[in-house]
C-alpha positions as MATLAB code, in Angstrom:
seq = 'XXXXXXXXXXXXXXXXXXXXXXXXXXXXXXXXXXXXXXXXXXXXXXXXXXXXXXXXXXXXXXXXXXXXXXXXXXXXXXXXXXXXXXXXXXXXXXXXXXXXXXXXXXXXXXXXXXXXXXXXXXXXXXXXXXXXXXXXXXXXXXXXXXXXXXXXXXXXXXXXXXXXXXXXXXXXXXXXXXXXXXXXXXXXXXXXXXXXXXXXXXXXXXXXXXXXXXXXXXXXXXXXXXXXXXXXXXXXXXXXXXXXXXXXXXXXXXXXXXXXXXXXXXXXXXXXXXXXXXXXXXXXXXXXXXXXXXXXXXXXXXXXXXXXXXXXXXXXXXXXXXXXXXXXXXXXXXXXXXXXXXXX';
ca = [
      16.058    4.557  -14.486;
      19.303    5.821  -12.883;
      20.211    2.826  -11.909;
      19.708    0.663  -15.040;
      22.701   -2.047  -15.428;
      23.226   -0.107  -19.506;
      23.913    3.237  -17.428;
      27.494    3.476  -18.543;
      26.649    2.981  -22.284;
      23.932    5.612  -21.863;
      26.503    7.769  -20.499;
      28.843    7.510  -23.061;
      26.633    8.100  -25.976;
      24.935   11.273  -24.201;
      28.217   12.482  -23.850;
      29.176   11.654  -27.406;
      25.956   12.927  -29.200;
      26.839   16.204  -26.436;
      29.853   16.694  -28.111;
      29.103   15.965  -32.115;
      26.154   18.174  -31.319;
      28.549   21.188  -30.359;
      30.878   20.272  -33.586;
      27.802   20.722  -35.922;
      26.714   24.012  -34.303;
      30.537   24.852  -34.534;
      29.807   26.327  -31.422;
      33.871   26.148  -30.626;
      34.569   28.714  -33.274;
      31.295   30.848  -32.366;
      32.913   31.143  -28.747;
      36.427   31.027  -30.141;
      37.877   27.772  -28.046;
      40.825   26.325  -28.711;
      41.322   23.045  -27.145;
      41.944   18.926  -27.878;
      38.581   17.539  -29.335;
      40.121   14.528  -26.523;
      39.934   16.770  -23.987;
      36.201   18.738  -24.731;
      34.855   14.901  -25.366;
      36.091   14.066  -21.734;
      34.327   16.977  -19.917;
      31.214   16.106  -21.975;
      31.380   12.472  -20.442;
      32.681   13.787  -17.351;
      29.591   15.629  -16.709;
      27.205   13.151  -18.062;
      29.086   10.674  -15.680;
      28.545   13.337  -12.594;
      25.055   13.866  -13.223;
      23.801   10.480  -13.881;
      25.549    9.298  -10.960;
      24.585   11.854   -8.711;
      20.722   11.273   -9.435;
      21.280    7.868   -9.179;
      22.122    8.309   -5.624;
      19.410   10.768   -4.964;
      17.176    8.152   -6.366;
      18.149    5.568   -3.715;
      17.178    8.923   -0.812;
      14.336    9.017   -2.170;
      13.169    5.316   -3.059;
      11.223    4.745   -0.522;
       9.228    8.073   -0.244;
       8.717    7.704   -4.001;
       7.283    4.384   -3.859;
       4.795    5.194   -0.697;
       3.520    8.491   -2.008;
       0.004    8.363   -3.088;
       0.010   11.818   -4.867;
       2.585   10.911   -7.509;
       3.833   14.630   -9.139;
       4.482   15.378   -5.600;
       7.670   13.303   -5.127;
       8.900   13.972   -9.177;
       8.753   17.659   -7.646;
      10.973   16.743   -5.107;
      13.594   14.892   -6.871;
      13.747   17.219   -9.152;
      14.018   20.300   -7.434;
      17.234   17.937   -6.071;
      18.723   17.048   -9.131;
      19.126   21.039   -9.369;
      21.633   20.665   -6.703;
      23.584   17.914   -8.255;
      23.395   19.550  -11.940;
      24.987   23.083  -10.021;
      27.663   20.492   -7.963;
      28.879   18.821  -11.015;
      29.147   22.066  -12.672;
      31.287   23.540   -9.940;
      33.653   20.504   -9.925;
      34.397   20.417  -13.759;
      34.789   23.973  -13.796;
      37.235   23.755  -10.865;
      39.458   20.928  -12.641;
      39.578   23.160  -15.595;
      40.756   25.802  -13.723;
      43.249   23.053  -11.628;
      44.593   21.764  -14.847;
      44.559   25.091  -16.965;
      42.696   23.601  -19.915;
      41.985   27.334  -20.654;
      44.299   29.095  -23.126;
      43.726   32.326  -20.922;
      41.453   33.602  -17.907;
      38.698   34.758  -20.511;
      38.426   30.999  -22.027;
      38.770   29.536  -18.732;
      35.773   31.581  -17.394;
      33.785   31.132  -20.465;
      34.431   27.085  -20.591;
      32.911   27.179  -16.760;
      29.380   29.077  -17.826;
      29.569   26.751  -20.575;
      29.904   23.532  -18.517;
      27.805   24.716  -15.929;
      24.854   25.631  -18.840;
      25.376   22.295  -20.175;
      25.063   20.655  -16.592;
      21.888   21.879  -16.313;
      20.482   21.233  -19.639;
      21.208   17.833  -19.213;
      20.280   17.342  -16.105;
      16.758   18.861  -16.942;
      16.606   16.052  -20.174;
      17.763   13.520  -18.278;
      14.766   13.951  -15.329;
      12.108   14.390  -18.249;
      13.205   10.658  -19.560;
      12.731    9.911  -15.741;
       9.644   11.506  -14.713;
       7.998    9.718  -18.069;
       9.273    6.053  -17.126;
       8.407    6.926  -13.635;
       4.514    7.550  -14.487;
       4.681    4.640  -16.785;
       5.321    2.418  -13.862;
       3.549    4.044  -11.232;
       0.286    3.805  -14.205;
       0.767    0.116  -14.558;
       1.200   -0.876  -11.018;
      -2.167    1.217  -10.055;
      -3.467   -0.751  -12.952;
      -2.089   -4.076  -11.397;
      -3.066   -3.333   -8.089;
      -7.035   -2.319   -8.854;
      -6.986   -5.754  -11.065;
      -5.754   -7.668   -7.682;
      -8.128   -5.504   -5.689;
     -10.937   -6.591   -8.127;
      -9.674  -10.018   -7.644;
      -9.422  -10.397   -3.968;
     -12.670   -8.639   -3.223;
     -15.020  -10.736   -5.644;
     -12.822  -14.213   -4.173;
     -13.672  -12.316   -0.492;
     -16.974  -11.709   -1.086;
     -17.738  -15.242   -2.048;
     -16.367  -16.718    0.715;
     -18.279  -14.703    3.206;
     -21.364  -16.026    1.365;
     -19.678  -19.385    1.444;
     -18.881  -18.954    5.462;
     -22.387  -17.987    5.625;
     -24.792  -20.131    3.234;
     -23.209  -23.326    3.954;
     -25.002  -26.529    5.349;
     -23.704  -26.447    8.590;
     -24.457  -22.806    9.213;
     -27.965  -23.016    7.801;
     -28.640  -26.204    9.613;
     -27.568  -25.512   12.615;
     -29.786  -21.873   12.459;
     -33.010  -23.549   11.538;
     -32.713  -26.312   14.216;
     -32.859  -23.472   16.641;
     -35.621  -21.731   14.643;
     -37.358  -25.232   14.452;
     -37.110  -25.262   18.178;
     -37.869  -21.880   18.586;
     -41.219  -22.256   16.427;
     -42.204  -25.134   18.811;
     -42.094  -23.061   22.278;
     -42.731  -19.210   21.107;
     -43.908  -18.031   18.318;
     -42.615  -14.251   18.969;
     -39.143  -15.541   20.051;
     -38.957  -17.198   16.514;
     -40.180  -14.308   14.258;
     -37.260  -12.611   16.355;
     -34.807  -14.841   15.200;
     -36.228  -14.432   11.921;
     -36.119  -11.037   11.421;
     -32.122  -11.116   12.685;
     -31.717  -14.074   10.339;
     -32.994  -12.104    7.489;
     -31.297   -9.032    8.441;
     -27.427  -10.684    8.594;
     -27.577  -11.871    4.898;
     -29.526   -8.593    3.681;
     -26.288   -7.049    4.511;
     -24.089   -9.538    3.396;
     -25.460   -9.560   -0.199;
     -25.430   -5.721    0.054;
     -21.482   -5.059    1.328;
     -20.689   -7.239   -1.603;
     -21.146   -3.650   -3.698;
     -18.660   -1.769   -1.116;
     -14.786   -1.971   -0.655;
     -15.021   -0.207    2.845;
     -17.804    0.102    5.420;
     -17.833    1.965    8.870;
     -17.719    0.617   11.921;
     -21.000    1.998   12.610;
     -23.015   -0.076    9.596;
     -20.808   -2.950   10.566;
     -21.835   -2.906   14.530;
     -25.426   -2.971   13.150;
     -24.964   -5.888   10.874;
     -23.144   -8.005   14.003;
     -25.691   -7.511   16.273;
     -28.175   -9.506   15.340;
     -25.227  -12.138   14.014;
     -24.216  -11.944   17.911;
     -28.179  -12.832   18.744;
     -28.070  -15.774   16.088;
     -25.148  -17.053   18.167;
     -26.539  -16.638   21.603;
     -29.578  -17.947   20.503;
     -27.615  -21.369   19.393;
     -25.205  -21.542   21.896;
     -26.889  -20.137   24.855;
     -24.815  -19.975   27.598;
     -21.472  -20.785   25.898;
     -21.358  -18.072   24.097;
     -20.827  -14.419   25.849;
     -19.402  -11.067   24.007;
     -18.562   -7.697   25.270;
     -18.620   -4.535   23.273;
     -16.774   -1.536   24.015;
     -16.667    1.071   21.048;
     -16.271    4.678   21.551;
     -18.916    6.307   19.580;
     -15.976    8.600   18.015;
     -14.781    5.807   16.301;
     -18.567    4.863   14.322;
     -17.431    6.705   11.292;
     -13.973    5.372   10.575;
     -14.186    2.564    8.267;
     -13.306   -1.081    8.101;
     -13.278   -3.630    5.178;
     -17.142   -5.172    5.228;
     -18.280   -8.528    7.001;
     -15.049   -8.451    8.936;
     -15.945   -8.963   12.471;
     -18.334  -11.757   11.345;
     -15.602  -13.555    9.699;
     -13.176  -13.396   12.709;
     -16.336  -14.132   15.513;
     -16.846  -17.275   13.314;
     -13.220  -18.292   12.740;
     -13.283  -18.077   16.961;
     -16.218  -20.121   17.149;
     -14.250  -22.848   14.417;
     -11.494  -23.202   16.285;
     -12.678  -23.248   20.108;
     -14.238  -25.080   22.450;
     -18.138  -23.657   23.106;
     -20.151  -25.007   25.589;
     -21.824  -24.378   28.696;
     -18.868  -25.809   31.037;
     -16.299  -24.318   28.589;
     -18.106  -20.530   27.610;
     -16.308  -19.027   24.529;
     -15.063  -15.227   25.671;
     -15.114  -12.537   22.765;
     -14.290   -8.881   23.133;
     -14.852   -6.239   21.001;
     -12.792   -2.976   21.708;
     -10.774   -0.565   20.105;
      -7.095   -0.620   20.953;
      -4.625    2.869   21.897;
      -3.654    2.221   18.292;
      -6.768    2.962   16.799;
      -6.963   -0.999   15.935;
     -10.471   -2.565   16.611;
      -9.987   -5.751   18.078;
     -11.260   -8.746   18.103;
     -10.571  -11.125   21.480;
     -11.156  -14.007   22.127;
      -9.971  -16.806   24.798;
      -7.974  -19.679   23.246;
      -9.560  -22.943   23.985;
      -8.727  -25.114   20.986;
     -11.159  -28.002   20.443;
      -9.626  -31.661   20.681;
     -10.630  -32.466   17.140;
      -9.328  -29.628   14.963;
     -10.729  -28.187   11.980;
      -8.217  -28.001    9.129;
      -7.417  -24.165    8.851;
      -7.351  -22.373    5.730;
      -6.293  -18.959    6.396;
      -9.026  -17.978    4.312;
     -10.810  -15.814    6.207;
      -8.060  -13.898    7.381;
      -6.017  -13.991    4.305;
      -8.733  -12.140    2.392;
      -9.079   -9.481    5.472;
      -5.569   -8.628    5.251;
      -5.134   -8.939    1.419;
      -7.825   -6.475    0.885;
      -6.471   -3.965    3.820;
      -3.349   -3.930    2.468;
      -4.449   -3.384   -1.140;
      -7.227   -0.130    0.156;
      -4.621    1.019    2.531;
      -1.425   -0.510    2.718;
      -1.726   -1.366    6.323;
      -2.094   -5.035    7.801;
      -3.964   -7.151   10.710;
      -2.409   -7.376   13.842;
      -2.692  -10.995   14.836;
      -1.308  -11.576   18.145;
      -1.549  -15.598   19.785;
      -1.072  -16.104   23.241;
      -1.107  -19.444   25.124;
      -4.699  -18.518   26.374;
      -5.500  -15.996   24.061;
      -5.820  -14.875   20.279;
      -6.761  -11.472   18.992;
      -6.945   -9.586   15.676;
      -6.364   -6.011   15.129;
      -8.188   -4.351   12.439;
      -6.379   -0.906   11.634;
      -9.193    1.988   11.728;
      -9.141    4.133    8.587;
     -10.136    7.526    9.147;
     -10.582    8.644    5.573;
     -11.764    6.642    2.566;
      -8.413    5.833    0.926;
      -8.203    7.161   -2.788;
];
């Protein structure tokens, strides 16, 4: 609001309708003043000038706390405990150029025209941050709005992709060869794989319904995605796990691991000669990570960012935080932040 490109016109017709205001009430005569209307009209706008100004700058302080704050009366507190500050500086400085230029016909006037000032000052400055504590809700109301509409958004567009990743022909075809095979040398092996088939979209279709997961429910949906893989790439497959049990209840957006284990799988080399190495751990900065080793297949599949697009978009829509992607020349890993709370 403060820092609106009309400020100056605001200014001067607050500090106009200020000083009309005090002709109607013929508050001069009440207090008996005696001075230019010129001069009054110029400590109005003087003080409207001050004040505006000086929240204006307190604004740009406090931007960015104001804008990160999730509990939003908390910063408005702030600021405008703050402004009281400015309102009680600007008062001190126009009373000190009255008294520096003698605008007061004696010491009586002079002292009165200070309380005056100094009331006004405040009075002001208290109207002023109600206009800015409204427009500041109104914003922070629509961008919540905004945000849960982009939220909505990204999680239905997220939640059909993993379906997409998952119920596609080459997925589904490449599982029931194995099964087929499977059915033809042991029939206990391939009611196994069955089950764990089963199992991995039973929770798909069910994290559709959830924004956030923990890392617990999510290590029990990968684990029988991890035996799907073994089971189809045997040897050229291998993971490692290594999850502090103090970390099963912090929470993680849904089907994420799956989505970054397959995007390793799409983009390497997996064979027998060639294993694919994946690690699973959780970083010193609370990140779990996904690792793999970076052995890019000689015929690339065109990348769409898809999968990790709609990771981080919904991350940093629930919490504000982001992946950490880091590519080496033999390695790539993701970091998924670790949320300790469910965010509100």
């Amino acid at each position: 609001m403060f820092s609106h490109k009309l400020r100056y016109l605001f200014i001067l017709v607050l500090g106009g309708y200020s000083y009309l205001n005090t002709i109607f009430s013929e508050t001069y005569r009440y207090y008996g003043i005696h001075q230019k209307p010129v001069i009054i009209l110029a400590v109005f706008v003087g003080t409207c000038l001050l004040i505006w100004e000086g929240n204006r700058v307190l604004e740009k302080v406090l931007a960015v706390r104001m804008q990160q704050a999730d509990y939003q009366i908390r910063p408005l507190i702030l600021f405008f405990a703050l402004s009281h500050l400015v309102a009680l500086i600007t008062g001190g400085i126009i009373y000190g150029l009255i008294i520096f230029l003698r605008l007061g016909a004696d010491q009586r006037e002079t002292e009165l025209a200070g309380k005056l000032v100094i009331l006004f000052a405040f009075r002001i400055n208290l109207f002023l941050n109600c206009i800015h504590a409204i427009i500041f809700l109104l914003k922070r109301y629509r961008q919540k709005e905004h945000e849960a509409e982009e939220l909505r958004a990204i999680s239905t567009q997220a939640s059909l992709q993993a379906i997409k990743n998952q119920v596609n022909p080459h997925f589904l075809f490449n599982n029931l060869n194995v099964l087929s095979a499977l059915i033809m040398q042991k029939n206990e092996e391939a009611n196994t794989f069955i089950e764990k088939f089963s199992s991995v979209y039973r929770y798909i279709l069910k994290s559709q319904e959830k924004s956030m997961v923990t890392v617990a429910e999510e290590l029990e949906f990968i684990k029988p995605y991890l035996y799907l893989l073994e089971k189809r790439f045997g040897e050229g497959f291998k993971v490692q796990m290594d999850i502090p049990q103090d970390h099963y209840q912090d929470l993680i957006v849904p089907v994420a691991l799956q989505m970054l284990i397959e995007n390793a799988i799409k983009h390497n080399i997996v064979s027998s000669r060639r294993p694919l190495l994946v690690s699973i751990f959780v970083d010193p900065a609370d990140n779990l990570v996904v690792y793999n080793s970076f052995q890019p297949r000689l015929e690339k599949e065109p990348s769409t960012q898809v999968g990790l697009n709609n990771i981080n978009q919904r991350l940093k829509m629930l919490t504000g935080q982001e992946l950490a992607i880091n590519k080496e020349t033999d390695s790539f890993s993701v970091g998924i932040p670790l949320i300790k709370s469910y965010p509100v």
